[in-house]
C-alpha positions in Angstrom: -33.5 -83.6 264.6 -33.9 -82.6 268.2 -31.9 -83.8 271.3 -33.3 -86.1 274.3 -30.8 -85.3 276.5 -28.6 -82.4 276.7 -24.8 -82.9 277.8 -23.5 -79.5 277.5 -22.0 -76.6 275.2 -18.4 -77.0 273.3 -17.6 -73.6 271.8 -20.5 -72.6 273.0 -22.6 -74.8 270.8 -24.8 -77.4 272.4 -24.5 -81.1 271.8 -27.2 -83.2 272.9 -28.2 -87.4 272.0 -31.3 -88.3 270.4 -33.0 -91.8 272.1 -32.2 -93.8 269.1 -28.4 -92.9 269.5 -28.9 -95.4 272.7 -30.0 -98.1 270.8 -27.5 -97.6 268.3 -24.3 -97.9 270.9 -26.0 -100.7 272.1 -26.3 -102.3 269.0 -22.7 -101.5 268.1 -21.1 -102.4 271.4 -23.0 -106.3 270.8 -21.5 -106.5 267.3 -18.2 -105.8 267.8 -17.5 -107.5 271.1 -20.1 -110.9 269.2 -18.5 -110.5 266.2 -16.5 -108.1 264.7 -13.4 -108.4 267.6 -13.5 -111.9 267.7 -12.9 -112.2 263.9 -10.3 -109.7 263.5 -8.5 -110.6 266.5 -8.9 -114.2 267.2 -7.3 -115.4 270.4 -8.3 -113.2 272.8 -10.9 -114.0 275.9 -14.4 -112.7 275.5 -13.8 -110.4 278.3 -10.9 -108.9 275.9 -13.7 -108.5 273.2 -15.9 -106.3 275.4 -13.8 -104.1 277.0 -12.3 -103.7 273.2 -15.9 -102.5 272.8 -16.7 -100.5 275.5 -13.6 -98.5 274.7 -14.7 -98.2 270.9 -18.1 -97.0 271.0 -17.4 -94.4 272.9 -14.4 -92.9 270.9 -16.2 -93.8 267.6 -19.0 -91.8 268.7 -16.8 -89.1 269.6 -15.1 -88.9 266.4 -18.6 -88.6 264.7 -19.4 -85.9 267.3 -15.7 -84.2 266.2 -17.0 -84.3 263.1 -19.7 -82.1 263.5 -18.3 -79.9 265.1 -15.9 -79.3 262.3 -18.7 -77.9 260.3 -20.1 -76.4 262.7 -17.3 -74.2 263.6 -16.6 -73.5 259.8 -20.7 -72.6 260.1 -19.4 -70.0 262.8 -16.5 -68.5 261.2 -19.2 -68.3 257.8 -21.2 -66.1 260.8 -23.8 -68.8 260.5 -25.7 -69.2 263.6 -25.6 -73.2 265.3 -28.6 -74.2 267.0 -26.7 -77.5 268.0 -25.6 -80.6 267.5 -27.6 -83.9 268.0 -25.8 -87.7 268.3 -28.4 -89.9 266.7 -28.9 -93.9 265.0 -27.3 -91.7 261.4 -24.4 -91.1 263.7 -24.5 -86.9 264.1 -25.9 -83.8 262.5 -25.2 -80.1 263.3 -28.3 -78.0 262.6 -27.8 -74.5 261.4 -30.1 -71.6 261.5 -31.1 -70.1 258.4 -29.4 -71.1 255.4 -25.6 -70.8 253.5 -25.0 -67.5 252.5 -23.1 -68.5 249.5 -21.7 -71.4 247.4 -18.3 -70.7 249.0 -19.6 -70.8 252.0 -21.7 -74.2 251.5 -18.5 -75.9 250.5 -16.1 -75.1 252.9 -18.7 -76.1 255.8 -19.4 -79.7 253.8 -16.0 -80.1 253.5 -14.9 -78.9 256.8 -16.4 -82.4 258.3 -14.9 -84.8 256.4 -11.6 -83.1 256.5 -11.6 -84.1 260.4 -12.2 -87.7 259.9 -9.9 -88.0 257.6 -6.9 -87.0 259.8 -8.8 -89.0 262.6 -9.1 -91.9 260.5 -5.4 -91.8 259.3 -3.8 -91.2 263.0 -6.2 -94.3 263.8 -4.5 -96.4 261.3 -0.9 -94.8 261.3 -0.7 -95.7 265.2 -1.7 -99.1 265.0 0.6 -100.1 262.2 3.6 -98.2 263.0 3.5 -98.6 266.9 4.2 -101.8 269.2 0.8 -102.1 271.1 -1.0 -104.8 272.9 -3.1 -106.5 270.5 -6.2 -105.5 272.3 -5.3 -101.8 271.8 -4.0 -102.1 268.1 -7.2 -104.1 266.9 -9.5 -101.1 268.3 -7.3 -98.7 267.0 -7.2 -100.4 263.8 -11.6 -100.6 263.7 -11.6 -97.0 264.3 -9.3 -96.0 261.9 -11.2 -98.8 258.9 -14.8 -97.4 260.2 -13.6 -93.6 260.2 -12.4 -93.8 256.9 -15.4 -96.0 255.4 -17.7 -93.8 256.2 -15.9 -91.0 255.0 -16.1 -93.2 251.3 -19.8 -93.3 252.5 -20.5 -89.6 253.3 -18.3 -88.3 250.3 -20.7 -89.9 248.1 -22.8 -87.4 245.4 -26.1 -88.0 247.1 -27.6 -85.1 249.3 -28.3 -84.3 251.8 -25.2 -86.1 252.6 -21.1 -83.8 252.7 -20.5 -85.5 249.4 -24.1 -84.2 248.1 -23.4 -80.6 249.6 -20.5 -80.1 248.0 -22.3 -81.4 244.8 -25.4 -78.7 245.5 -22.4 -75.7 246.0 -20.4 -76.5 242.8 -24.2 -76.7 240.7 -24.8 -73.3 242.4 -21.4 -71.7 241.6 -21.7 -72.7 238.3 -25.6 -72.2 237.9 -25.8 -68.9 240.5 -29.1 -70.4 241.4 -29.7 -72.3 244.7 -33.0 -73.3 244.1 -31.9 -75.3 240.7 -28.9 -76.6 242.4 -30.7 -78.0 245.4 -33.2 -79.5 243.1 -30.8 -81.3 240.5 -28.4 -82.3 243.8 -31.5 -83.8 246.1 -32.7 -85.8 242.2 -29.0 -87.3 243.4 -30.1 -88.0 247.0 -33.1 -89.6 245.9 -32.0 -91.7 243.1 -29.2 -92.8 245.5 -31.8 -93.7 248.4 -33.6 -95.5 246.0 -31.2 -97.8 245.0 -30.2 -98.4 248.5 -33.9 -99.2 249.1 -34.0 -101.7 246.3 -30.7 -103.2 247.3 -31.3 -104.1 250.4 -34.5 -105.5 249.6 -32.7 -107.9 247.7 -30.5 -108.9 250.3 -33.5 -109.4 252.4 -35.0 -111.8 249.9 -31.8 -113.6 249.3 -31.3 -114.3 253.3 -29.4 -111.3 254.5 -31.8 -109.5 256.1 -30.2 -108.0 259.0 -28.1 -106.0 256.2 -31.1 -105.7 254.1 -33.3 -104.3 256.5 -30.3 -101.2 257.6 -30.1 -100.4 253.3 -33.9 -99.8 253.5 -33.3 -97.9 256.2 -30.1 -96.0 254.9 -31.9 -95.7 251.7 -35.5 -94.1 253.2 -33.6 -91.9 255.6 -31.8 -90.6 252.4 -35.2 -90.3 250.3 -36.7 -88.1 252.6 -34.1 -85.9 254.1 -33.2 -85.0 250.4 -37.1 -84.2 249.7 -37.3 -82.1 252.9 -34.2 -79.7 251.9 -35.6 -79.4 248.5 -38.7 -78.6 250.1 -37.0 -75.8 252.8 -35.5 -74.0 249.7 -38.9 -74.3 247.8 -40.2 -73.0 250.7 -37.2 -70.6 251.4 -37.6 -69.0 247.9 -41.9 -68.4 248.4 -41.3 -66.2 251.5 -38.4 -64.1 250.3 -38.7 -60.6 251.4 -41.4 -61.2 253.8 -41.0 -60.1 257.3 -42.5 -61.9 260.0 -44.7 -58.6 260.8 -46.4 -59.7 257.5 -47.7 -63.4 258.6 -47.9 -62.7 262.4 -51.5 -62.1 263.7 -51.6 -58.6 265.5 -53.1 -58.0 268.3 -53.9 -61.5 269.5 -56.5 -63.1 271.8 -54.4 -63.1 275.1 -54.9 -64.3 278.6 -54.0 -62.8 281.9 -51.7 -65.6 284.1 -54.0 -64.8 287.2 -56.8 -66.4 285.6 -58.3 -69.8 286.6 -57.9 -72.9 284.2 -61.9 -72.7 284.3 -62.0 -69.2 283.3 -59.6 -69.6 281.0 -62.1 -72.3 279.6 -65.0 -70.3 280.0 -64.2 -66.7 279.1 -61.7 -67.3 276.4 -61.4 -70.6 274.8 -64.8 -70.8 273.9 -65.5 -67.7 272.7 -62.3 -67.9 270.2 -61.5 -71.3 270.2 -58.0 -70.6 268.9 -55.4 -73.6 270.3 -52.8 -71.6 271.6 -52.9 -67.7 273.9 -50.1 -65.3 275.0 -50.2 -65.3 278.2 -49.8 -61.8 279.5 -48.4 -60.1 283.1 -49.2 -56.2 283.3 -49.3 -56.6 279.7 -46.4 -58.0 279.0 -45.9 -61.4 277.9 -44.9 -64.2 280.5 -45.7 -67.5 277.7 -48.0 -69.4 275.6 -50.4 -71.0 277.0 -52.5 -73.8 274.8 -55.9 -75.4 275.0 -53.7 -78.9 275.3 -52.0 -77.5 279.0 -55.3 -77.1 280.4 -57.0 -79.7 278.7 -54.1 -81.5 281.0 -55.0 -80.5 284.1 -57.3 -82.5 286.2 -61.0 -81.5 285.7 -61.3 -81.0 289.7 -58.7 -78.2 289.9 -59.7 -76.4 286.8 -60.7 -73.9 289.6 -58.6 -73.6 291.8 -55.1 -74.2 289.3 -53.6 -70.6 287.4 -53.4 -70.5 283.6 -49.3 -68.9 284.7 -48.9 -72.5 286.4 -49.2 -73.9 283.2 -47.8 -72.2 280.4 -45.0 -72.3 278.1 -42.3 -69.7 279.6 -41.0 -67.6 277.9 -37.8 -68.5 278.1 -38.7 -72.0 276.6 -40.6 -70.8 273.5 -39.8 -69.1 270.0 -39.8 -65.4 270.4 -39.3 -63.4 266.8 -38.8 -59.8 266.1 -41.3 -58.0 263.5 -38.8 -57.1 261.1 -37.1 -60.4 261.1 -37.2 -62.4 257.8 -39.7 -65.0 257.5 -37.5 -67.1 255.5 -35.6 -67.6 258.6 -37.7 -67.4 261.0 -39.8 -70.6 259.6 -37.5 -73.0 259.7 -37.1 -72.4 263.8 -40.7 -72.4 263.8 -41.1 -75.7 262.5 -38.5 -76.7 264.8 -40.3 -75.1 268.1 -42.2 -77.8 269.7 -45.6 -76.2 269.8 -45.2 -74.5 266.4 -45.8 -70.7 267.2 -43.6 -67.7 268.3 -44.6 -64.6 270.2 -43.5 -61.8 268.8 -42.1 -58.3 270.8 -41.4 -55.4 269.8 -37.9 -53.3 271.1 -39.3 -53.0 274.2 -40.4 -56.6 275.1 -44.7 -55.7 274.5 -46.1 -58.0 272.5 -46.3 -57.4 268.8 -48.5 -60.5 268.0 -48.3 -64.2 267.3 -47.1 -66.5 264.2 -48.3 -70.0 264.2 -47.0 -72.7 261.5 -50.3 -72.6 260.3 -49.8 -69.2 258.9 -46.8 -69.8 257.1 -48.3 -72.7 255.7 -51.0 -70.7 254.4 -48.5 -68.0 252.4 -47.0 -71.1 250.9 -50.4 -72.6 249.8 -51.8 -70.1 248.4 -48.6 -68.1 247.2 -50.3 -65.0 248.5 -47.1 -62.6 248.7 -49.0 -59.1 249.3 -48.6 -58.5 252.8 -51.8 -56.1 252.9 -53.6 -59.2 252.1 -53.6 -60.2 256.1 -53.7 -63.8 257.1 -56.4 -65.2 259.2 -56.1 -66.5 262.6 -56.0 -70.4 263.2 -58.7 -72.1 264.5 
């Protein structure tokens, strides 16, 4: 899950919103100051019920983002590296590059999460009940506290991938010492479970909830496939073990000189190799990636006059991998990189060659784990 926008760095970790995190406040902010407000607080004026709202949503969401970032700074002091953390319509999720180095460490970033709303739920509901306030102030602190601690029920569940589920997959691993098996058996859990939301709220489609329906289905799909898609990383995770990304790079690569014309770009090097993406290189050094997309983008009419350097992925904006790093690390970033490759330098910045998706993919397919084997360029 990648971020839309970008609102800064907390401890030096950036947090960013997805879009459907905007339709989700929306959504929220309706219900409570429709429904929700007026029901657990009758009396008040409708302007009461929004600005109850508007002052909800935003802490709520901040407690979810507080959340996060309480695994994500157990993630740092595991010395797990934090790509981010993204608000979304599931509320948040920290992403973490590469993967738990141990069972101990798996729990004690799930748990780290909850841990937080828990105390955040409790001060929620200790405040309203034990201090005087306006009602308008004690019934929001009240639905913060109640939704903090619900979905903490909700999230503590056994169902992967969600904190319940992880802690699940790190007691089957420190009991099994295998995280393959343990993913496998916890993520059966997270499927099951997302199954029998899927069917539930079916049935409360069909017998006239369907508002509530529809979100189980939803709940319940989300659930189905994130759990399939971990499996499927440490499936993954366990084919490429050992490999380095020297041995599913392409050396030596098809590259392209910045200076060059969009038309001889076309021209001299596209269709000659027809490959979809080039390094594009300065002095021989690379400056970006350039693919057959960006100039396919540019206006037929300047493909003469307009630079292959104007239009290029910079360097500082694509996936740039060592030789010697492990692949198993280095493919979940590249699924992650929005045009699926990497350049990759040696020590001193020259380029070493270029790893595509597609060449990962191809390891995995065909379980070929002889590095002398090469793997052939994309097309």
């Amino acid at each position: 899950m990648t971020s839309t926008f970008r609102l800064g760095r907390v401890a030096g970790i950036e947090i960013g919103i997805h879009w459907s995190w905007l339709v989700v406040v929306a959504l929220i902010t309706w219900s409570l100051a429709g429904g929700v407000f007026p029901e657990t607080n009758p009396g008040l004026s409708d302007a009461t019920y929004l600005a109850m709202a508007l002052v909800a949503v935003p802490v709520f969401f901040a407690t979810l983002l507080l959340h996060e970032l309480g695994h994500a700074l157990q993630a740092q002091r595991e010395h797990m590296q934090i790509d981010g953390i993204t608000l979304w319509v599931f509320g948040g999720v920290a992403r973490f590059a590469g993967h738990f180095p141990s069972a101990g460490a798996e729990f004690r970033i799930a748990i780290a999460g909850p841990l937080v709303t828990l105390v955040l739920g409790i001060a929620f509901l200790a405040t309203s009940v034990l201090v005087p306030l306006p009602a308008a102030v004690d019934g929001t602190l009240h639905w913060l506290g109640y939704i903090n601690l619900l979905l903490l029920a909700f999230n503590l569940l056994p169902a992967f991938p969600l904190d319940g589920g992880r802690v699940l997959r790190s007691a089957l691993w420190a009991r099994r010492h295998d995280e393959r098996e343990a993913t496998r058996l916890a993520a059966g859990f997270g499927r099951g479970f997302g199954q029998m939301l899927i069917i539930g709220g079916l049935l409360l489609a069909i017998t006239g909830a369907v508002i509530g329906g529809i979100w189980f289905v939803f709940i319940g799909w989300f659930l189905v496939a994130a759990a399939e898609a971990e499996a499927a990383e440490v499936t993954a995770r366990a084919a490429l073990a050992g490999l380095r990304v020297a041995d599913a790079m392409i050396p030596h690569p098809v590259t392209v000189d910045g200076e060059r014309s969009i038309q001889a770009f076309v021209d001299d090097v596209f269709l000659h190799h027809r490959h979809t993406a080039y390094p594009v290189v300065d002095d021989g050094r690379p400056t970006g990636l350039v693919t057959f997309r960006d100039a396919a983008g540019v206006a037929r009419s300047a493909w003469a006059t307009e630079h292959v350097a104007d239009h290029r992925h910079r360097l500082r904006d694509i996936l740039v991998l060592a030789p010697d790093q492990p692949l198993e690390d280095a493919w979940p970033a590249l699924l992650s990189d929005p045009v699926r490759r990497a350049l990759v330098t040696d020590a001193e910045g020259r380029l070493a060659g270029l790893l595509s998706s597609t060449d990962v993919m191809r390891i995995l397919e065909l379980g070929d784990r002889q590095p002398e084997a090469g793997v052939p360029a994309p097309k």
